[in-house]
N, C-alpha and C positions, 0 to 999 in steps of 0.2 A: 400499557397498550397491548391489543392482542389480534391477531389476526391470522387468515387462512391463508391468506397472500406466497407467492413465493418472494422468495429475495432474490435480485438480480446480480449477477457476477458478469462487469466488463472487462475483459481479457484482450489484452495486446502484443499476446507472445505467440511469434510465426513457427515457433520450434510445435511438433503435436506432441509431443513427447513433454514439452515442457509445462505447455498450456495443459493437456489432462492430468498432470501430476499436482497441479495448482487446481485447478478443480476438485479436485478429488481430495485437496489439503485441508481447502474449504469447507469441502462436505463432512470431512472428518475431525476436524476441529472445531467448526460449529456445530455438529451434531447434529448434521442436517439432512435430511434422505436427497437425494436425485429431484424429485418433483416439489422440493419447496428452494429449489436453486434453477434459476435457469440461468442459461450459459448466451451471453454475447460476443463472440469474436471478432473484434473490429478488425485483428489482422486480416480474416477473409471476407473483408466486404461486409460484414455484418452491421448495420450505419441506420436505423430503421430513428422511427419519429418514438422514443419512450414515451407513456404515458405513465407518469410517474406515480399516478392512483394506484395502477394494476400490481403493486409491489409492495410488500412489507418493510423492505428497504434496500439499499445500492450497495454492491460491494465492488472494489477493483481492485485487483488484482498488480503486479510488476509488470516489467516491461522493457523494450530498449530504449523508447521514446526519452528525448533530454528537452527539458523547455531552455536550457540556458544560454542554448546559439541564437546569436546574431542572426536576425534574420534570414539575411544574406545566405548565411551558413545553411538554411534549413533543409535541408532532402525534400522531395515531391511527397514523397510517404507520410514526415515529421510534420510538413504544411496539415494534408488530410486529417492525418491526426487528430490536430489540434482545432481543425475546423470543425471537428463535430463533439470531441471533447470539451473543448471550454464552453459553448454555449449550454451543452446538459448539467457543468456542474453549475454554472450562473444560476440555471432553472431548479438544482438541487440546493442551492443556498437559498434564493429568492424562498422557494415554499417550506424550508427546512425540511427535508426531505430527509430520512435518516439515512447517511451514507459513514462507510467507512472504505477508504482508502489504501491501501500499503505501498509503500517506495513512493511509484512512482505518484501516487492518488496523494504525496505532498506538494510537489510539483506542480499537479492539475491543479489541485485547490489554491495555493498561492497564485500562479499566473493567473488564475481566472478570478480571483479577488485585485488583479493590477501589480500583482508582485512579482520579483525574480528571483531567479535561483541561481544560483552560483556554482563552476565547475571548481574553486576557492573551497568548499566544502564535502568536497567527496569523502567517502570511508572505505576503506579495503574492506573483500568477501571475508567475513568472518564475524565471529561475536565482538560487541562492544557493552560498556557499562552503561546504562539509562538512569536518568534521574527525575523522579517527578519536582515537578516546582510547586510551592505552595496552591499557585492556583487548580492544582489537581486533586485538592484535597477532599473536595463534595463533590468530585464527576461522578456520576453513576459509573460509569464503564470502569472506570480504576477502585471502586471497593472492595477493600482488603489486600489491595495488590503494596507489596512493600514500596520503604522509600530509594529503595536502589535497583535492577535488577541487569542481569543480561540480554541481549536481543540480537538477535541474526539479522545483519545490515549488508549492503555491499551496493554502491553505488555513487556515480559518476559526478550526481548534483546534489545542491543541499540547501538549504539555508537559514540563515541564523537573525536576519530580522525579518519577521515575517508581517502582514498587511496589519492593518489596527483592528481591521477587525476579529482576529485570529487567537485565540485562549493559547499561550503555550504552556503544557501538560505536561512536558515531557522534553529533556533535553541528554545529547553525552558531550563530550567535552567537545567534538567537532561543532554539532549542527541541532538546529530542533529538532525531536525526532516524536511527538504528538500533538496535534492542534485541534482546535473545534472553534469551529464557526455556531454561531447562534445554539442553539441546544440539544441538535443532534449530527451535525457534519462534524466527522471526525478524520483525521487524516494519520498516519504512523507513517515514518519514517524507515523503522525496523519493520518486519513481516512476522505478525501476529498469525501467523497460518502455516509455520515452517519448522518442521524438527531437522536435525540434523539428517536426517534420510535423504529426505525433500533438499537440501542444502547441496549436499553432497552429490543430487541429480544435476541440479543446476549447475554447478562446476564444473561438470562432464560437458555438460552439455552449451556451456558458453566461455569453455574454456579458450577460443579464439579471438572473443568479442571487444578484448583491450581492456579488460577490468584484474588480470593479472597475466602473468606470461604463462603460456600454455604448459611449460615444462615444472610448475609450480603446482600446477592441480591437485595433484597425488596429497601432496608437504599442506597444502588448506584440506581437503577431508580428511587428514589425520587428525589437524589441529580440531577443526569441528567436530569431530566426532569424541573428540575429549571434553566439549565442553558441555556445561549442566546448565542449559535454556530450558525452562518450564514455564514463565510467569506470561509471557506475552498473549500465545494461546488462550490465555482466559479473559483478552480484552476483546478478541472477537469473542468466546462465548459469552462473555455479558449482552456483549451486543448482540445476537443475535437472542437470547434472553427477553433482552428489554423489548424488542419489536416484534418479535415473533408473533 
């Protein structure tokens, strides 16, 4: 498949500093100039009607967003969210639309398939082991890519049975961590758009946010910065490969 199209990038992180360094992750691990990305910010208001033609294909990006509270529990913010989130990926599963997800775009895609995520499956900021499952064996997006590797994770939800309609591709010993819906929705659990620079941003910069104790920051980008993540980066570059 080939196309002029840009790819769309939905972003949900209020930090700027955090959101353009994730941008710019994108761009540089898909290989992709500025004008074949365009950028939607849902944190500011950015909530428009997609026309899901005008795109080569969807990508999203992390986020603080959790689908695993209780209603009840949800903030004004997490509601908005979700009210404009789940009906696009519905419409991105419905047409097969080609999407790729990271963290939190597991989340999206299970709840909006009718599934849940569990705060029972978090993972601490930092690398973990990945394993493809047999059924990853003929995906496009994972050719060549070995049967074990590393992947920069760090997050609060997870989940380990996912809807039936869901390929799992990819698992670590916590949580799924790659799914594909119908033949191009793809979702990762790890962030295929993240070297240990980028990692080590985010630390700094949500060092407050409860995902480890602020005085700890320093002791994970030592750790991260020791470790050798190469392989994920090449599962957005396929994808943006194959649809480009």
């Amino acid at each position: 498949m080939h196309s002029k199209k840009p790819f769309l990038l939905l972003q949900s992180r209020s930090e700027d500093e955090a959101s353009d360094d994730e941008y710019q992750a994108f761009l540089k691990f898909g290989g992709l100039k500025p004008a074949e990305l365009t950028r939607l910010r849902l944190d500011m208001g950015m909530q428009p009607q997609v026309a899901l033609d005008d795109y080569a294909g969807v990508l999203m990006g992390g986020g603080a967003a959790n689908f695993a509270y209780d209603d009840a529990q949800k903030s004004p913010e997490q509601r908005e969210f979700e009210a404009y989130i789940l009906p696009l990926i519905q419409r991105i599963v419905a047409t097969d639309t080609p999407f790729l997800g990271a963290c939190l775009g597991v989340g999206a895609l299970v709840t909006a398939l009718g599934g849940r995520t569990s705060f029972d499956y978090s993972e601490a900021v930092g690398a973990v082991d990945i394993r493809l499952t047999p059924e990853a064996k003929n995906d496009p997006l994972l050719a060549g890519m070995p049967a074990e590797f590393r992947g920069f994770v760090g997050h609060k939800e997870g989940v380990v049975e996912p809807p039936s309609r869901c390929v799992v591709l990819a698992r670590s010993s916590t949580c799924v961590q790659m799914l594909r819906v119908g033949r191009n929705v793809y979702a990762t659990q790890f962030h295929p758009e993240l070297d240990a620079d980028g990692l080590a941003l985010r630390i700094n910069i949500y060092k407050h946010a409860g995902y480890f104790a602020p005085s700890e920051a320093q002791a994970l980008i030592d750790v991260v910065r020791c470790e050798h993540v190469t392989e994920p980066v090449k599962i957005l570059q396929q994808f943006i490969k194959r649809y480009k």
